[in-house]
C-alpha positions in Angstrom: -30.5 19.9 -35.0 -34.1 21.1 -34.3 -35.5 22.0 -30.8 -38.2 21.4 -30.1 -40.1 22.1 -26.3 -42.3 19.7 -24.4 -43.5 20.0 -21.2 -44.6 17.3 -19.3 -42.2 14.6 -17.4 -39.4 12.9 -16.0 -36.5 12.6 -17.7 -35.8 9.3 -19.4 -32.8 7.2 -21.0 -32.1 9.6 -24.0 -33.0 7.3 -27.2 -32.4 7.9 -31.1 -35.4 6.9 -33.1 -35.7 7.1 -36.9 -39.4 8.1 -38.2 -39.9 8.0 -41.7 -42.3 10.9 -42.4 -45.9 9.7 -43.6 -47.8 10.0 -46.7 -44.9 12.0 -48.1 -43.8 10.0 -50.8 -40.5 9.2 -50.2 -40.2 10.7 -46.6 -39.0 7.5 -45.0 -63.1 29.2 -27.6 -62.5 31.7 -25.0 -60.2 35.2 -24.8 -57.1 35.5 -23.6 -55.1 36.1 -27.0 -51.9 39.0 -26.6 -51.2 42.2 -28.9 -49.0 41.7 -31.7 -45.8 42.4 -29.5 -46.9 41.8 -25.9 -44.4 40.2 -23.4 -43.0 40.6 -20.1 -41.2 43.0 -19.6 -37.8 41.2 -18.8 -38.2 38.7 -21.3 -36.2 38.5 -24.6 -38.1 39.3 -27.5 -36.6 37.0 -30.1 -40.4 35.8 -31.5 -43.0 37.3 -33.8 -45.7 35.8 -31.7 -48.7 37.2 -34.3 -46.2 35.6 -36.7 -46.1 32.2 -35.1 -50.2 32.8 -34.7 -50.5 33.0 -39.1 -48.1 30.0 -39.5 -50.3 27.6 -37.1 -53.3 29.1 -38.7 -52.0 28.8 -42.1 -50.5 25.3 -41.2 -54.2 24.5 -39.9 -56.5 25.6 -42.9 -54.7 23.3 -45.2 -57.0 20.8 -47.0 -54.7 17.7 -45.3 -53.0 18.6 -42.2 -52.6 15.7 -40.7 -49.9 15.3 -43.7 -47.6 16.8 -41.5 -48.5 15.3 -38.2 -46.1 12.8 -38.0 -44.0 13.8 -35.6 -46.4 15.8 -33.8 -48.1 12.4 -33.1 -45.3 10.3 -32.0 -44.3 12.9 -29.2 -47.9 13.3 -28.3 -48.0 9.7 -27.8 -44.9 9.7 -26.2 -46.4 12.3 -23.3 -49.2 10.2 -23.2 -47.1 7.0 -22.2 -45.4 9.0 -19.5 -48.5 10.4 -18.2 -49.6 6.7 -17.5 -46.8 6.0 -15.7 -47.6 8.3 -12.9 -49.8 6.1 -10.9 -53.0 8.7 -10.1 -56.3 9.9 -12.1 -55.9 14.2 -13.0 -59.4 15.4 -12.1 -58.4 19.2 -14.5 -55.0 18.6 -17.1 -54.2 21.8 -18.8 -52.4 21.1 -22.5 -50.6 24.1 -23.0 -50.0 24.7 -27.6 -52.4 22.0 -28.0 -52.7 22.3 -31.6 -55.1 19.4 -33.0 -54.8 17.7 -29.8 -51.9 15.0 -30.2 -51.7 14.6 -26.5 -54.8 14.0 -25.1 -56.1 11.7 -28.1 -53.9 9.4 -26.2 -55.6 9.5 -22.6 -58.4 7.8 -21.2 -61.0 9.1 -19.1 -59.2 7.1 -16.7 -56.9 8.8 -16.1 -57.8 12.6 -16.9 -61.5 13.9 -16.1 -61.4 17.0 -18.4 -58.6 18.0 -20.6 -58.5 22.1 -21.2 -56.8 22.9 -24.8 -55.0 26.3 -25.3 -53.7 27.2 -28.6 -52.5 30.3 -29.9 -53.8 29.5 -33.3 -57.9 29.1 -33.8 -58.0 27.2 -36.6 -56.1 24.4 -34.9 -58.4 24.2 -31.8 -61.4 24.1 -34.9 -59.5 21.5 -36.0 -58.9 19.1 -33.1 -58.7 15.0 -33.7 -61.2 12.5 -31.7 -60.6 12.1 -27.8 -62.5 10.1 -25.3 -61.5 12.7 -22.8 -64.1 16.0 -22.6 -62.1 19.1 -23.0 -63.0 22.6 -23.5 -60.9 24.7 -26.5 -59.0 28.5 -25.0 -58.1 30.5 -27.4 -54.9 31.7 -25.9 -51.5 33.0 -25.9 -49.1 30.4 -24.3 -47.3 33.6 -22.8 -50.6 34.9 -21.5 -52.8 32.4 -20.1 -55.9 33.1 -19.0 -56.1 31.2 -15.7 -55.7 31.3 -11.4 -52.4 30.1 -10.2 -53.4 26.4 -8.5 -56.4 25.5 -11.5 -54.7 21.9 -12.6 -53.7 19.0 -11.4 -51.7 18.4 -14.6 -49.8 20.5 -16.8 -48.5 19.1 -20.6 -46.9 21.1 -23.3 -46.3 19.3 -26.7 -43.6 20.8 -29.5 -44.5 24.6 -28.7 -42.7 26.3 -26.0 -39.6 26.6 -28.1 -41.3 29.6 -29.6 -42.1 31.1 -26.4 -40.2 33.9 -25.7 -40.3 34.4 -21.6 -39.3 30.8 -21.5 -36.9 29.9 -18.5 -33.8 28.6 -19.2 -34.5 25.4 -17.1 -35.3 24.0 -20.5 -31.8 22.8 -21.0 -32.1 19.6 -19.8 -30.9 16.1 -21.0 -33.4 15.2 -24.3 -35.2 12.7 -26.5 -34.3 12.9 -30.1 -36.2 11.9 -33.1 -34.4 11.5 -36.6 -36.2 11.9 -39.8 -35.0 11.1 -43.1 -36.3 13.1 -45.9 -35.6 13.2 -49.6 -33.6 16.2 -49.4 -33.2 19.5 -47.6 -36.2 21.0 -49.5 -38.8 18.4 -48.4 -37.9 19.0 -45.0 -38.5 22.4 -45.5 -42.3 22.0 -46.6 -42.4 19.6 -43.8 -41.7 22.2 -41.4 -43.7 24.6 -43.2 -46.8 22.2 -43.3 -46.4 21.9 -39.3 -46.4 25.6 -38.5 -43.0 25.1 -37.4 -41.4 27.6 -40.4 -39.0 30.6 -38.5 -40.8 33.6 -36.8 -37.4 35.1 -35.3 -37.7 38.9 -35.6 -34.1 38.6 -37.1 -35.1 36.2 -39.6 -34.4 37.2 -43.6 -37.4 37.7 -45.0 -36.3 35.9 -48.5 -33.1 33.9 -49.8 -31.9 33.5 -53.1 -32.6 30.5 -55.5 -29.2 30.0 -55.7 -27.9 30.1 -51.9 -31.0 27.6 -51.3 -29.4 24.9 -53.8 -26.1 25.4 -53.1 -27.2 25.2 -49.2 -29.0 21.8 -50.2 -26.0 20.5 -51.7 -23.8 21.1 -48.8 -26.8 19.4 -46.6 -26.9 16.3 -48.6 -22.8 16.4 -49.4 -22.2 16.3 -45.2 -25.4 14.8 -43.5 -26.4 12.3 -46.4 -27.3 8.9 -46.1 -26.0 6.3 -48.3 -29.5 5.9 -50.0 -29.3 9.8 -51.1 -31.8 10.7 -48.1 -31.0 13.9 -45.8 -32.0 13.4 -41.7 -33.1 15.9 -39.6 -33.1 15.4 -35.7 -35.5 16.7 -33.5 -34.2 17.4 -30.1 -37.5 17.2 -27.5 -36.8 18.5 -24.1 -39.3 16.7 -21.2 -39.9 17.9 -18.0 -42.7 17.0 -14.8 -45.0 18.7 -13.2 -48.4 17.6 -11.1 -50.0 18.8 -8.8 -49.8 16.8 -5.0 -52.3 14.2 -4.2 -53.6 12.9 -0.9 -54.0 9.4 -2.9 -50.0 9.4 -4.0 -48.1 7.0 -2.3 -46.6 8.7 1.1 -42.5 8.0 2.3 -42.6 5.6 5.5 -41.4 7.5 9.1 -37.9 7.6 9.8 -37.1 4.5 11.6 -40.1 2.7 11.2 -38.2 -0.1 8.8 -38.4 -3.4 9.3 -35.6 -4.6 7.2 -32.1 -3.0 7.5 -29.8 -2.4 4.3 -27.7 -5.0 5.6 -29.7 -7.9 5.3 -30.8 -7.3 1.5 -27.9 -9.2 0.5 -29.7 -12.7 1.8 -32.2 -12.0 0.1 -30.9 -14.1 -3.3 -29.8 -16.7 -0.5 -33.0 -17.4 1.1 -35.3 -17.2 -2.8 -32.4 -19.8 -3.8 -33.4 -22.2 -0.6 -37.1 -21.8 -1.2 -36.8 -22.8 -4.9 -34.7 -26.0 -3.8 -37.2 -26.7 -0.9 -40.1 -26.5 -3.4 
């Protein structure tokens, strides 16, 4: 199972969706960039962040990348969704691992006044789909950002903080998941690769042998197959909330100042039941 981090909202009923990947054939700026190396200094160092920074690139300078924005699009519009549920307009919305912009595509003008974009990679903020919402591009390390504490209203984080390495461990939350079905275990693999989403762990093996690969797809398609010959893959998305407080959000009523008690909710059904008959 893959996991992948999104930070934005309120945790919802855990659902299982199948997403057949897309146009795959039978897959059914500003500063503020770190070092190769930098982090905290009690952090774990498990990612090659100036790694992670080629693969986006890379990922980004291919002639078709929205080939491998399927799933990358549904959880951007997923964000989106949740973001309308919260029932105020964000005047500043940070979108923290931006890459081409799959969240705020999905927004209105409405609802956010101006939508900032950091990516770690620059040919991804170069890159960036059509949005009604302005924004401005930041070139930026999602480790390092470049801002004062208190700037946004709104805070979102689409399918990149699971390569962050100071990451709290408040992540582990219940989750979304999203199951693909791909041809086999290769395809998925140039999936993943196509996204930017390839392995940057420091203790990563730099290259595996021809024959482990196959006999690793074998045992992939021989235990997780479908019946059709297909392989899934399951994406585990983590969601979380965070806004900033609004004078215009609705406000808790004093303590005591009901008008109703608890009690007399139950005649409620009662008294809708006699108004119906009486009509």
């Amino acid at each position: 199972m893959l996991r992948l981090g999104v930070l934005c909202l309120w945790r919802r009923r855990s659902l299982v969706f199948a997403v057949p990947a897309k146009n795959l054939g039978l897959r059914k700026v500003a500063s503020g960039v770190s070092p190769p190396g930098s982090t905290s200094p009690r952090a774990l160092n498990i990612f090659d962040r100036d790694l992670k920074r080629k693969q986006k690139n890379w990922a980004a300078r291919q002639p078709e990348p929205m080939k491998f924005d399927y799933l990358k699009e549904e959880v951007g519009s997923r964000i989106a969704d949740r973001v309308y549920d919260i029932a105020r307009k964000f005047s500043l919305a940070l979108d923290v691992g931006c890459g081409r912009g799959y969240i705020a595509q999905h927004l209105n003008k409405e609802t956010v006044g101006k939508f900032f974009q950091v990516d770690i990679a620059e040919n991804a903020l170069k890159n960036t789909v059509e949005m009604e919402i302005p924004t401005v591009s930041v070139l930026a390390d999602e480790e390092f950002l470049p801002f004062r504490e208190n700037t946004f209203d709104l805070v979102v984080s689409s399918l990149s903080l699971h390569w962050v390495n100071d990451l709290p461990r408040a992540l582990e939350q219940d989750t979304d998941e999203i199951q693909v079905n791909y041809p086999g275990m290769f395809e998925l693999m140039e999936d993943l690769q196509g996204m930017g989403e390839s392995n940057c762990a420091w203790n990563r093996k730099a290259l595996l042998h021809r024959d482990t690969m196959l006999a690793a797809a074998a045992v992939y398609g021989e235990m997780y197959g479908n019946d059709n010959g297909s392989v899934p893959a399951t994406y585990q998305i983590y969601y979380m909330i965070g806004w900033k407080y609004h004078d215009s959000q609705a406000q808790p009523a004093e303590r005591g100042s009901a008008t109703v008690s608890f009690g007399e909710l139950g005649k409620i059904n009662n008294l809708m039941s006699q108004e119906k008959k009486s009509q």
